[in-house]
N, C-alpha and C positions, 0 to 999 in steps of 0.2 A: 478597574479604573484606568483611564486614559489620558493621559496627557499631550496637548499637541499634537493628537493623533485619535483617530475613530478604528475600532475595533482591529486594533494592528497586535499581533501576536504572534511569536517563534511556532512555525510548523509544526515543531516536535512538543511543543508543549500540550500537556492534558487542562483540558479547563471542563466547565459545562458543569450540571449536575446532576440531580439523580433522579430517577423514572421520568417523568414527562418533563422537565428544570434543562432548559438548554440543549444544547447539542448533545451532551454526555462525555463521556470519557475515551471514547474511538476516533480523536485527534491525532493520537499519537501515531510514531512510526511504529511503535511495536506491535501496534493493534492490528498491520494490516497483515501480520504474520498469521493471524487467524482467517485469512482470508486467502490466504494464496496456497496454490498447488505447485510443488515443482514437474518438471516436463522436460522432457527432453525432445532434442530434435537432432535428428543423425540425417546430413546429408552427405552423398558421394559424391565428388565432382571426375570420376571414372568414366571416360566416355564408352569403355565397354558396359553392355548389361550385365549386371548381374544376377544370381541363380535366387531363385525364393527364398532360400535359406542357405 
């Protein structure tokens, strides 16, 4: 329900509902932790080369 306002809702909150009923429950912040990879990224800023390994 909305008052004085049209579909306004905290980022982090879970709404929606369940199989085809709304958006679902992967609103939240925690849901996008099933979604992400960690990675890395190593850069030198050595202006010599360095060896392959």
């Amino acid at each position: 329900m909305w008052t004085n306002c049209y579909h306004l809702y905290p980022a982090h909150a879970a709404f929606g509902g369940y199989k085809q009923s709304g958006v679902g429950r992967e609103n939240h912040k925690m849901m996008l932790a099933h979604y992400q990879n960690v990675k890395n990224l190593l850069v030198s800023y050595d202006e010599n080369p360095m060896g392959f390994f």
